[in-house]
C-alpha positions as CSV (number, residue, x, y, z in Angstrom):
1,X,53.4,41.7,-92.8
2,X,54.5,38.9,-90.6
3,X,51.8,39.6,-87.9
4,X,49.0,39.5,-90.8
5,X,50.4,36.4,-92.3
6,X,49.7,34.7,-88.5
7,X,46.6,36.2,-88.3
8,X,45.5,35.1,-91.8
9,X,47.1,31.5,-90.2
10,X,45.2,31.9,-87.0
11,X,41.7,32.6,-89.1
12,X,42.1,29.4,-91.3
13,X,43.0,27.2,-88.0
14,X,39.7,28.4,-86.4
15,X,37.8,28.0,-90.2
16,X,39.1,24.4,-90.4
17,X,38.4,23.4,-86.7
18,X,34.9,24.8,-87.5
19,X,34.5,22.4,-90.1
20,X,35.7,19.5,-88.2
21,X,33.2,20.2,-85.3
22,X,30.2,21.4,-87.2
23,X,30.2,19.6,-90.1
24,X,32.6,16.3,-90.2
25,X,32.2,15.4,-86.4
26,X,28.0,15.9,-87.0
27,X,28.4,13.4,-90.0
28,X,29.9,11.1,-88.5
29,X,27.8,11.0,-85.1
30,X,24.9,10.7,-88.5
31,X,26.6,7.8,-89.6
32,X,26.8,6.1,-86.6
33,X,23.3,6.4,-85.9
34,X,21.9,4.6,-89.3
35,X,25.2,1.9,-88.2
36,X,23.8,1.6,-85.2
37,X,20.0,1.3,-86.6
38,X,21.3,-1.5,-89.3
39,X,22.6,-3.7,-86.4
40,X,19.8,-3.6,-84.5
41,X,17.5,-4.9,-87.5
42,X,20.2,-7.1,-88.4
43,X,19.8,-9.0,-85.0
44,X,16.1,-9.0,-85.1
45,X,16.2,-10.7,-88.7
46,X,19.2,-13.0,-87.6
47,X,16.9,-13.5,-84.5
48,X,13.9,-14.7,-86.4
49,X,16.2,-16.7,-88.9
50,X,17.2,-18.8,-85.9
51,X,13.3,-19.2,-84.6
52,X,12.2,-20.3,-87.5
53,X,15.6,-23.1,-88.4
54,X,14.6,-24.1,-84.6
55,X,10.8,-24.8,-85.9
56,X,11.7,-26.4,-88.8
57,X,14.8,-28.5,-87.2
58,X,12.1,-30.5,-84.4
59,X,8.9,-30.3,-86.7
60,X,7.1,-28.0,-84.4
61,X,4.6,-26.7,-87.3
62,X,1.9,-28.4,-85.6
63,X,2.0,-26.3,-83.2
64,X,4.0,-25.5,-80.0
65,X,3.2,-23.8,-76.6
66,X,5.6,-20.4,-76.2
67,X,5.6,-17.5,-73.7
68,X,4.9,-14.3,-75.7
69,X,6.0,-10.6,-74.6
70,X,3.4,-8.2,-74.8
71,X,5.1,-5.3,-73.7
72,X,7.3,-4.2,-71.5
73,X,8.7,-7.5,-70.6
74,X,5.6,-8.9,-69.5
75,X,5.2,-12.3,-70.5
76,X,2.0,-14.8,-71.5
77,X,1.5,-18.0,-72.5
78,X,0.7,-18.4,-75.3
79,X,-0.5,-21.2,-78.0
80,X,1.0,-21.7,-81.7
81,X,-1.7,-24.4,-83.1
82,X,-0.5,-24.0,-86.8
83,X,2.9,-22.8,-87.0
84,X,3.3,-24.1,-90.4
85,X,2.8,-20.7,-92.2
86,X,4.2,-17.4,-91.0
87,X,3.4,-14.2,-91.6
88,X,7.2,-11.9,-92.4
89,X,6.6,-7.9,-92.3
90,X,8.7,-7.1,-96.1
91,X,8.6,-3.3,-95.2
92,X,6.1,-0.8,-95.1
93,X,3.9,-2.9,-92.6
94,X,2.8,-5.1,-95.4
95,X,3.0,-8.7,-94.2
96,X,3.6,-11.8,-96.7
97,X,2.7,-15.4,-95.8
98,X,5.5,-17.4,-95.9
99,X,6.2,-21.7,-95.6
100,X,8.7,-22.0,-93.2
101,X,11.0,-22.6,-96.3
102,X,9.9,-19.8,-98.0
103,X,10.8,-17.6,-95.2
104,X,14.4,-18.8,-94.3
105,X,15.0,-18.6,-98.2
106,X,13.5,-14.7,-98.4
107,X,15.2,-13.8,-94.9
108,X,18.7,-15.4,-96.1
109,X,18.6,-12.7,-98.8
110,X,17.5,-9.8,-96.6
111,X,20.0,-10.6,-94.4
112,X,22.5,-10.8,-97.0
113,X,21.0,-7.5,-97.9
114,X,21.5,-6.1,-95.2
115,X,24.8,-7.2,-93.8
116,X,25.8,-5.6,-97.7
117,X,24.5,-2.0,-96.3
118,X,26.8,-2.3,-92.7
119,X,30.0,-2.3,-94.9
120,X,28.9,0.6,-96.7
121,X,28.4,2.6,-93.7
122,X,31.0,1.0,-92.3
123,X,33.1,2.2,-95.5
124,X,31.4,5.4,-94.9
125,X,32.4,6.1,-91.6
126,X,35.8,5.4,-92.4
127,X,35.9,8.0,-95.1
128,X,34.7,10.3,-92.4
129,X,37.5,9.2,-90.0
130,X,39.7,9.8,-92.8
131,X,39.1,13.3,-93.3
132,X,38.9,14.4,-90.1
133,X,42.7,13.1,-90.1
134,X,43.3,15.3,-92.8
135,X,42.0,18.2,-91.9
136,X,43.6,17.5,-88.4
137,X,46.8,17.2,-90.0
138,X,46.3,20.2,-92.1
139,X,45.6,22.6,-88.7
140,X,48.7,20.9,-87.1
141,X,50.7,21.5,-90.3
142,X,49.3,25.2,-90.3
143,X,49.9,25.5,-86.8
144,X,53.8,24.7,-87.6
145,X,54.3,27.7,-89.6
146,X,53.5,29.9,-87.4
């Protein structure tokens, strides 16, 4: 009866490190990935926030000589004669024109937006954390009564 009872032990051990691996550990590698994803647009909207403060802060909207990237970290130079109106991607590539005031306001609350869905993943991942502790726990607890 004993050597069933450790094999009935020994089954739920391997069940429950199968469930770490294949389904927690994939989650969390999930979550990660859409953290990782948020930060990066994240930067580029704090990026552009801080472009457009810089315009606005020496009165550059009539225009201003820049050197553009057109790929691959190849630069030209480029001229901005009217930079009093921007054009701002809102999703979906569908582009709104903007003042430059318009555009800090609207990019202050995606931002905002934003930094609102990192602590949710953030809380997420934690949660996931969590629970593989747990379960971790459970198999060492398991492993004990052996």
């Amino acid at each position: 009866m004993a050597e069933l009872d450790n094999a009935e032990i020994k089954e739920k051990v391997l069940k429950y490190e199968a469930f770490v691996n294949d389904v927690l550990r994939e989650d969390l590698k999930h979550v990660h990935q859409q953290l990782e994803k948020k930060n990066s647009e994240l930067a580029e909207w704090v990026q552009l926030k801080t472009m457009l403060s810089t315009l606005e802060e020496n009165n550059l909207v009539n225009g201003f000589k820049t050197k553009m990237d057109i790929g691959t970290n190849v630069y030209a130079q480029a001229e901005v004669t009217d930079s009093s109106v921007v054009f701002i991607n809102i999703g979906c590539n569908v582009y709104v024109e903007y003042n430059i005031k318009e555009a800090l306001r609207f990019i202050e609350r995606h931002i905002s937006l934003l930094q609102k869905q990192v602590t949710i993943i953030r809380s997420s991942s934690a949660d996931i954390k969590a629970r593989i502790k747990l379960v971790l726990h459970g198999i060492q607890e398991l492993s004990n009564i052996k």
